[in-house]
GUVEX-553432 format. One record per residue (C-alpha): residue in three letters; y, x, z. Coordinates in steps of 0.02 Angstrom, whole numbers, plus 50000, padded with zeros to 5 digits. Layout:
<sites>
alaYXZ;...
</sites>
This chain:
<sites>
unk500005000050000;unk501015015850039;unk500715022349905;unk501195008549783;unk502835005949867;unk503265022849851;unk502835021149657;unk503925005849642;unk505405015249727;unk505425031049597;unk505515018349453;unk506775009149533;unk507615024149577;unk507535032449363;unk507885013749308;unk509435013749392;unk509725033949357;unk509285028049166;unk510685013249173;unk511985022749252;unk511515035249118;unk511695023548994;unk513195015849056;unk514075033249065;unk513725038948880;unk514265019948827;unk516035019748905;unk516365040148916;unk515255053248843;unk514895044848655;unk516775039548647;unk517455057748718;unk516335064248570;unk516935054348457;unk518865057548453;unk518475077448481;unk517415077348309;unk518985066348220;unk520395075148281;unk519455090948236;unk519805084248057;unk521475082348058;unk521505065048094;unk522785056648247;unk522655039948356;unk522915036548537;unk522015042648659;unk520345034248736;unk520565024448895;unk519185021348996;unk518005006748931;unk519594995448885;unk520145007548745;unk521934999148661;unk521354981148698;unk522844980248834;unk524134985348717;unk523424975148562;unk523554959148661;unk525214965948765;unk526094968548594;unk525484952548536;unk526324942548667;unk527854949348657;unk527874948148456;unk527754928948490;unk529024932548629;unk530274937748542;unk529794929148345;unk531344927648238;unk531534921948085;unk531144934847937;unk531754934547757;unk530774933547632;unk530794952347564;unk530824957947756;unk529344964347842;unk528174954147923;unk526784963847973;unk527624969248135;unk527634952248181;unk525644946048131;unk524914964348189;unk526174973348316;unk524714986948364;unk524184989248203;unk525724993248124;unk526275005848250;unk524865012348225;unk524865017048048;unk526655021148059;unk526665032448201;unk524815041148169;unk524675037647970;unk523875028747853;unk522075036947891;unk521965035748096;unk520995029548230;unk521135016248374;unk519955010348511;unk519334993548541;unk518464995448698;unk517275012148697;unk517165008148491;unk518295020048375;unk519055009748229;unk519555020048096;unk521075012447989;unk520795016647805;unk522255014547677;unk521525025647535;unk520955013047384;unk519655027247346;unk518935026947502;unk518955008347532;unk518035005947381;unk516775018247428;unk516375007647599;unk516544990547503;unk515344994447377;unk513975006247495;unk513344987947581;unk511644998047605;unk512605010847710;unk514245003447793;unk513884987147885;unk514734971247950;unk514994975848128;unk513964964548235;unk514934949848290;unk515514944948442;unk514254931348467;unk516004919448527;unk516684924948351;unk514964919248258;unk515174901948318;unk516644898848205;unk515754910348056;unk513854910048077;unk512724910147927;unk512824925147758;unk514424933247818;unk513504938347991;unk511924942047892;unk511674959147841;unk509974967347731;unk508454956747681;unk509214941647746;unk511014940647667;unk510284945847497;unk509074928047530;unk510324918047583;unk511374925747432;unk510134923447322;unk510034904947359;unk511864900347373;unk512544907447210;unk511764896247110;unk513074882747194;unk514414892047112;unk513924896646929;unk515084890746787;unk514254874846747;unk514424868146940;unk516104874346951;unk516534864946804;unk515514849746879;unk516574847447024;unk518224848946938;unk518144830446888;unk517964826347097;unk519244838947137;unk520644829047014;unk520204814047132;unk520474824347272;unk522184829747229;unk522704814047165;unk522354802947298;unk522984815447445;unk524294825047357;unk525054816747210;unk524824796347268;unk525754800347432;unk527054810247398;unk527454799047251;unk527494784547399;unk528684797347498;unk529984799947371;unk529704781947285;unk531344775047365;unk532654791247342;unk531654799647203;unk531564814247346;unk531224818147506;unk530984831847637;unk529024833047669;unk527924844847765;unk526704849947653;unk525484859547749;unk524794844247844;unk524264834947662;unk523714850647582;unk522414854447745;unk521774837047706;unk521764840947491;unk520864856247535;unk519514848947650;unk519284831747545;unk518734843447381;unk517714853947534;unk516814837247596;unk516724830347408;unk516124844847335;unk515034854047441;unk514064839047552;unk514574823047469;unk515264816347627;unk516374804447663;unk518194810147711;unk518064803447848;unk516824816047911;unk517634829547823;unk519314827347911;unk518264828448079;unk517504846048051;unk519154850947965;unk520044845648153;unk518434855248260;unk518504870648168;unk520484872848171;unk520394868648366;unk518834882848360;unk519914893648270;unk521364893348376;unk519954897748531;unk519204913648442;unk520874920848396;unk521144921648569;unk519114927648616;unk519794940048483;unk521214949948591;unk519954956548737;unk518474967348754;unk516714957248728;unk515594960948895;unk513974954348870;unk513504939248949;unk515234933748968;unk515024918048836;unk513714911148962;unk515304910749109;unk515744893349117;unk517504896249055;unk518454884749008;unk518524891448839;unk516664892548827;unk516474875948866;unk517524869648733;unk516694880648603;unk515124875448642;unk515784856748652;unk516424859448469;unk514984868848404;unk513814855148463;unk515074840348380;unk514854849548222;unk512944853348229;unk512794833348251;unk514094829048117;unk513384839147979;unk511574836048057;unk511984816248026;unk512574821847840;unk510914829047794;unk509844815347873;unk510874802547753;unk510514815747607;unk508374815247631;unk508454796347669;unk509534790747521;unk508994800947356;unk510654795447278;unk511754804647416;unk510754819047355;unk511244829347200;unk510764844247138;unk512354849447107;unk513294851547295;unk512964864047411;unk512284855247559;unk510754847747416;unk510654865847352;unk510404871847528;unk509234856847582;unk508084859647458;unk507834878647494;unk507144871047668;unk505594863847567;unk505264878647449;unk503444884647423;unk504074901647380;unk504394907947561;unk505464921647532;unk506684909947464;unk506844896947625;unk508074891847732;unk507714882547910;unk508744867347953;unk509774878348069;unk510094890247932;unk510864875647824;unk511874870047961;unk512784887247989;unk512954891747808;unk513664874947800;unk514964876447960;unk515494894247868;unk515934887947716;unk516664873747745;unk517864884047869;unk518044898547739;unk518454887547594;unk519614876147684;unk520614886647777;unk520954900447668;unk521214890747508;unk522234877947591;unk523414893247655;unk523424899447491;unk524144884247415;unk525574881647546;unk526134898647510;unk526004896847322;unk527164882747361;unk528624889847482;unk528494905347349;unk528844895347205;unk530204884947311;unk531024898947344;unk530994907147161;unk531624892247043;unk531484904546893;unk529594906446943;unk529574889546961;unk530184884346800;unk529144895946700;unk527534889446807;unk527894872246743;unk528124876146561;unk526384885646568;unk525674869846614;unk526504861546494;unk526054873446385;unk524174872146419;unk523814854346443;unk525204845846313;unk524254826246372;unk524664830246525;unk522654828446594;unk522214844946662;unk520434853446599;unk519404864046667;unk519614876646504;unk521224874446511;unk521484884146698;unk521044900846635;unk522204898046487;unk523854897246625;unk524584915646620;unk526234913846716;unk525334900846825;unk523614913946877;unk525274928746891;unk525964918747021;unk524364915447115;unk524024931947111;unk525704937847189;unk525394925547338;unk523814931347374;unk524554949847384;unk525834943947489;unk524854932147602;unk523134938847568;unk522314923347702;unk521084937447760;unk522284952947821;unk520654963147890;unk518874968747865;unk517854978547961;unk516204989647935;unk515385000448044;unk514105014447990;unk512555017448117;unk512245033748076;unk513405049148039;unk514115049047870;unk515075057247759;unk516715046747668;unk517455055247539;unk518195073447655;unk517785065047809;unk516235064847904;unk516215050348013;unk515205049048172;unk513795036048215;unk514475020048282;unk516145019148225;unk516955004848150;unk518155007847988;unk519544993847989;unk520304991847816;unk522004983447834;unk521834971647670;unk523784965747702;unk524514982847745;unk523714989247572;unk524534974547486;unk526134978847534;unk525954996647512;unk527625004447436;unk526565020947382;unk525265010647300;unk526354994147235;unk528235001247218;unk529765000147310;unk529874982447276;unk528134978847375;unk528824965647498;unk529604957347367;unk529094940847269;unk528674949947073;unk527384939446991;unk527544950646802;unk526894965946899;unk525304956246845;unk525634950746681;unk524514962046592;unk523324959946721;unk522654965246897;unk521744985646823;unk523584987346752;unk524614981346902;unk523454993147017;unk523565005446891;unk521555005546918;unk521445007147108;unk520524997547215;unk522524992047302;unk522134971947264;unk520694964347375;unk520974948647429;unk518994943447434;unk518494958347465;unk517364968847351;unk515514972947292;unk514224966347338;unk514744956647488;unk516274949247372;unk516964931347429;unk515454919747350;unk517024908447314;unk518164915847256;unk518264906747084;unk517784888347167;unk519564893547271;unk520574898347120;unk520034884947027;unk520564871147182;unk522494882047191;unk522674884147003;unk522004864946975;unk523124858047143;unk524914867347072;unk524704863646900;unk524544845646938;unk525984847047082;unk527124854346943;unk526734840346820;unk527244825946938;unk528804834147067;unk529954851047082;unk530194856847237;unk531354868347349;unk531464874247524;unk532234862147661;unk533504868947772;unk532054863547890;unk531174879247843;unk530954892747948;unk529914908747868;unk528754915848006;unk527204919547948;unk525844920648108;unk523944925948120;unk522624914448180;unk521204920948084;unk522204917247940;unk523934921347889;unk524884903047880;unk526704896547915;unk526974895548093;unk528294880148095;unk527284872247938;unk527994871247760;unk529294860047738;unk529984856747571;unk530864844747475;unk530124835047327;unk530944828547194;unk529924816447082;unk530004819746898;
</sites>
């Protein structure tokens, strides 16, 4: 008896030597290691702080910028407002430098050659692994890394070829007529103008051609997810500003309960969709998502198959991923184009141009030059996605650098965009003809324009969201002209997306 007590106490003894071990290299040794073997290469960032790294001055920094938020003109510089830390950062310790979120190095990469080198090696730089808070709002093929996102990829590209892009143009017409073009023509039916906030309506435009298009539900339903995930939204980007300990989303929080509250309100919404979908044969086509998706679940070939769950999460990330960013896309199209009535007037010609009966076509979108120049410009402006991460597990060599196992590379899509070294001295500034002939020429072949990212792992859709902002302005442009109400106050702001921060209000004038 002795004896086996005495055993038990020497493991107890090395499993607690072990975790302290452990422990130590986590929070001291690996990241002490770390910054020695980057500053040996000529590279600068702050110093590491025990286990919390920069997280105090990232969220510090933060609250004051929303503190002290003024209004900014529309060629000034917003970054320091959306990404305090991050733009210090770059500015005080260049464009290739490190920071520390927690014990983790991030390195910030500006260099087009270099980014493209991480965006295209999938195989050897990696999506970081999410906080598991974070994957609530974004589970599914953008969490998935290997074996598993090529599956899931495999299966869901087939929802976005060009036939079934050009089979749900005809439902997202409806869309924009019924949300967009009937009620603001009620609006301005008594003045022939009136001031509107825009942003609401185009949320609901972007999620009605979302709920049409990808699960054939009614709006009804679609307006509810749209309303859960902006609430979850709001809830990571605040999960977002401290360290993740594990275990902490199982504290009883009162943010963790209401993540868990919404997660479970969506599971059953979308859970109710799909029931109506193997019950009903005619809810189910072969041409949405959520039917695509549904029928992977039943596959004989196994290596091809999707459980329930899986549908469920890659259905919750798209719908948040196409509504969200697309919708902020088209409200900054908009204040642009208020803003520049040249732009504005040329936009509306191309359209005219293009489709003469005034009944937009799907052929007829890539035919709009001045119309795709603009769109372009907004997205390098406003790029909805202003960061992406990777992280390599093993040391590895980037271009002159050899980076270190474990250390995350952040590449600052929005500072690239409004690069004056890679875009001009005119880089905060609204210039749609610097892609007139193109985006190869207007990067002058660099990888400086990256909106949905690149390679591989490449926005799955991209086009389905180009073809909703290009389709939604051209018909806008047909039916009103627009311009900025004195209402309007430019401050962009970052919750997981870049949108207006007091909303987008315009005023329409019926033509």
């Amino acid at each position: 008896m002795g004896t086996m007590l005495s055993l038990l106490a020497s493991l107890a003894v090395i499993g607690s030597a072990w975790w302290v071990w452990t422990v130590v290299q986590w929070i001291w040794l690996t990241p002490r290691a770390t910054e020695r073997c980057l500053r040996k290469q000529g590279l600068n960032g702050p110093p590491y702080r025990l286990l919390r790294g920069d997280t105090i001055q990232v969220a510090t920094m933060a609250r004051q910028a929303v503190t002290n938020a003024k209004p900014i003109g529309f060629s000034g510089d917003f970054l320091p407002a959306i990404l305090p830390f991050h733009h210090q950062v770059i500015h005080t310790y260049g464009k290739i430098s490190f920071t520390w979120l927690g014990p983790t190095a991030r390195l910030t990469i500006m260099d087009p050659e270099l980014i493209k080198e991480v965006l295209v090696n999938n195989k050897i730089y990696k999506k970081p692994t999410m906080n598991p808070m974070v994957k609530i709002l974004v589970p599914g093929m953008p969490s998935f890394e290997d074996q598993k996102w090529a599956k899931h990829r495999k299966i869901i590209a087939p929802a976005f070829t060009q036939d079934k892009l050009k089979h749900m143009f005809s439902a997202m017409c409806m869309s924009c007529n019924d949300i967009l073009i009937t009620e603001w023509t009620k609006l301005v039916s008594d003045n022939g103008s009136c001031e509107v906030d825009v942003q609401p309506y185009i949320d609901d435009f972007s999620s009605d051609v979302i709920s049409r298009n990808a699960f054939g539900s009614s709006y009804e339903q679609g307006r509810r997810i749209y309303q859960l995930q902006k609430e979850q939204a709001m809830l990571t980007s605040q999960v977002l500003k401290s360290v993740y300990i594990p275990g902490r989303r199982f504290l009883p929080t009162k943010t963790n309960k209401r993540m868990n509250e919404i997660s479970n309100e969506l599971r059953s919404i979308l859970s109710k969709i799909m029931e109506k979908k193997a019950v009903n044969p005619v809810l189910s086509s072969d041409e949405d998502l959520l039917s695509l998706l549904l029928k992977s679940t039943t596959s004989t070939n196994g290596e091809l198959r999707m459980s329930v769950d899986d549908v469920i999460d890659e259905c919750k990330s798209f719908y948040f991923a196409g509504q969200e960013s697309t919708s902020n896309l088209l409200v900054w199209t908009m204040i642009l184009l208020s803003q520049h009535q040249t732009w504005q007037a040329r936009a509306r010609e191309d359209v005219c141009r293009v489709f003469k009966n005034k009944k937009p076509s799907y052929e007829g979108l890539n035919q709009l030059k001045v119309v795709t120049m603009i769109i372009y410009e907004a997205l390098r402006l406003y790029s909805p996605a202003t960061i992406f991460t990777r992280i390599t597990y093993e040391e590895t060599k980037l271009g002159n650098l050899t980076i270190p196992a474990g250390v995350q590379l952040l590449l600052p899509v929005i500072f690239v965009h409004h690069d004056r070294d890679l875009w001009g001295g005119d880089a905060k500034e609204f210039n749609p003809e610097r892609f007139s002939e193109g985006i190869a020429r207007a990067t002058k072949n660099k990888l400086a324009f990256f909106p949905f990212s690149w390679g591989p792992r490449i926005c799955i859709g991209n086009n389905f969201a180009l073809m909703e902002v290009k389709l939604a302005i051209s018909t806008i442009l047909q039916n009103f002209s627009f311009e900025l109400s004195p209402s309007y106050t430019h401050s962009p702001s970052y919750v997981v997306t870049l949108q207006p921060k007091h909303g987008a209000y315009l005023i329409l004038h019926k033509i």
